[in-house]
LUMNUFI-91527 format. One record per residue (C-alpha): residue in three letters; z, x, y. Coordinates in steps of 0.1 Angstrom, whole numbers, padded with zeros to 4 digits, always signed. Layout:
LUMNUFI-91527
ALAZXY...
***
This chain:
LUMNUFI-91527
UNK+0041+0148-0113UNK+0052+0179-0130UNK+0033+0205-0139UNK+0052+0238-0160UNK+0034+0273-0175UNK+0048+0295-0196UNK+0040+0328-0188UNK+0055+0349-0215UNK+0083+0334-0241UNK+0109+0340-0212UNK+0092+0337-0183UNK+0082+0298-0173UNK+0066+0285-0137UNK+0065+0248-0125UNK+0056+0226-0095UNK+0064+0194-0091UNK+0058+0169-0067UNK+0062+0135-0056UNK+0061+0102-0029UNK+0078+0074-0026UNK+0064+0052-0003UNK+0075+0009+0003UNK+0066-0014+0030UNK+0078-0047+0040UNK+0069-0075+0067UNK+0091-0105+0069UNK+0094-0136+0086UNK+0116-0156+0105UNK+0112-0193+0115UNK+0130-0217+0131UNK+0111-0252+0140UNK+0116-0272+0173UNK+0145-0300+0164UNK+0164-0273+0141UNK+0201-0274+0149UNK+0195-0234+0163UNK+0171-0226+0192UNK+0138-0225+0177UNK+0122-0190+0174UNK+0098-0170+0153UNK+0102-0134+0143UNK+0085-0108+0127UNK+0097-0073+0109UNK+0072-0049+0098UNK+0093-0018+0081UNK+0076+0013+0064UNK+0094+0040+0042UNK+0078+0072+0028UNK+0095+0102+0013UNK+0076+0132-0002UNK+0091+0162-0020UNK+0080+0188-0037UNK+0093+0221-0054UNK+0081+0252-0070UNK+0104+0276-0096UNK+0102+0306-0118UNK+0130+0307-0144UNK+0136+0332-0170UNK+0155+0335-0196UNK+0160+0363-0226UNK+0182+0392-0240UNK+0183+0421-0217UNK+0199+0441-0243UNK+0213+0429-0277UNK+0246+0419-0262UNK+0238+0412-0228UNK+0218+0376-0222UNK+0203+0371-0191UNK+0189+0335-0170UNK+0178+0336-0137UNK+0159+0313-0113UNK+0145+0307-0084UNK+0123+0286-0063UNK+0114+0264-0030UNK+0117+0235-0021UNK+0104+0207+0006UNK+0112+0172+0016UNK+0097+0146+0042UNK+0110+0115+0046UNK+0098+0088+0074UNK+0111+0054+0088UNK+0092+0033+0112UNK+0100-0006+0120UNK+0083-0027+0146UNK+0103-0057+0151UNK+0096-0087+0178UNK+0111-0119+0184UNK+0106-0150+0207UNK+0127-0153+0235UNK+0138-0192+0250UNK+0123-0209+0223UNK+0090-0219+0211UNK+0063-0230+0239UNK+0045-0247+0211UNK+0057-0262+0185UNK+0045-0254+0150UNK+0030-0225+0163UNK+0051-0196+0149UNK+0035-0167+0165UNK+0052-0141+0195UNK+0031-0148+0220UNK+0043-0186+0216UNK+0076-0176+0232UNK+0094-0193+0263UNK+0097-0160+0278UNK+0088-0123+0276UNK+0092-0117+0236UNK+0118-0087+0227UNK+0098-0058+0208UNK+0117-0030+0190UNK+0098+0001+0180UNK+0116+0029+0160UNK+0103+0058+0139UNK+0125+0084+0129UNK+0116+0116+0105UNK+0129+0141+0087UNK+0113+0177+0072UNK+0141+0197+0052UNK+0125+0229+0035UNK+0150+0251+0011UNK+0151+0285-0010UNK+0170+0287-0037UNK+0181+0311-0067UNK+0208+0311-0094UNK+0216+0343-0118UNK+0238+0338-0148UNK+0245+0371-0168UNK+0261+0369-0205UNK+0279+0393-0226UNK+0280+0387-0259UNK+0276+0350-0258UNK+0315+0351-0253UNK+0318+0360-0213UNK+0296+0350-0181UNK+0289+0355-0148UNK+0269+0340-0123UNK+0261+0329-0089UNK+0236+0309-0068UNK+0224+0309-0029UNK+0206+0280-0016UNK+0192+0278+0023UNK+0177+0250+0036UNK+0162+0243+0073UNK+0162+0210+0086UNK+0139+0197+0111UNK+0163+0175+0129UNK+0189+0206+0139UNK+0178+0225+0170UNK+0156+0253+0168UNK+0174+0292+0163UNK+0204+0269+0144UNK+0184+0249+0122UNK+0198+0270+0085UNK+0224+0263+0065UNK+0233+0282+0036UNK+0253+0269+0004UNK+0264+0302-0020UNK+0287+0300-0053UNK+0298+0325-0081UNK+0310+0312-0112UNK+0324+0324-0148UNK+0335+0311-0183
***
């Protein structure tokens, strides 16, 4: 979803925001008198990812020679990943009973969940003279959740002309 304003003919604001989110459980089976060891397993894996951003861009004459297009703005991103993941171990007890606690021994069990928060500023400037020459230059810092704290920034600069 995007939402935009214009506050004067040069001056616009917008937000947007947005989630992708998927989930999956599968299933593994393998029947007593299979050529393999027979087995069941299960996989239950959940991804999300949310971002959103807000800018202010403008863009006019200055003066009658001198054009003028600046932005700037904030960003945000989450992003998750958790799978739970468990399989029989020695075979099936039962069979036709596909089910974990139908294993021969102790079932394995995975659990992982990782996550992610990366939240930015950024700003560009680009400065023309009579729609011939330009100048310009952006900054953009982001801090990311999964750096350790006091060295968690990084910072991505440019300048540019044509």
């Amino acid at each position: 979803m995007r939402l935009a304003y214009d506050l004067t003919e040069s001056l616009t604001v917008s937000a947007n925001a947005r989630n992708d989110y998927y989930n999956e459980r599968r299933q593994n089976r393998i029947a007593i008198g299979s050529v393999e060891q027979p087995q069941y397993a299960e996989d239950v894996y959940e991804v999300q990812e949310t971002n959103a951003a807000v800018e202010v861009e403008y863009e006019g004459q200055v003066t009658e020679t001198i054009s003028l297009r600046a932005f700037a703005g904030g960003s945000y991103r989450y992003e998750s990943q958790n799978e739970n993941l468990g399989s029989t171990s020695g075979g099936l007890a039962t069979e036709g009973v596909f089910t974990l606690e139908n294993s021969v021994s102790r079932p394995s069990i995975t659990d992982y969940f990782q996550e992610q928060a990366v939240a930015g500023l950024f700003g560009d400037v680009n400065v023309g003279y009579n729609n011939i020459f330009y100048v310009g230059g952006s900054l953009r810092n982001d801090w990311a959740s999964t750096l350790p704290d006091g060295n968690n920034s990084y910072l991505y600069p440019s300048v540019n002309t044509s």
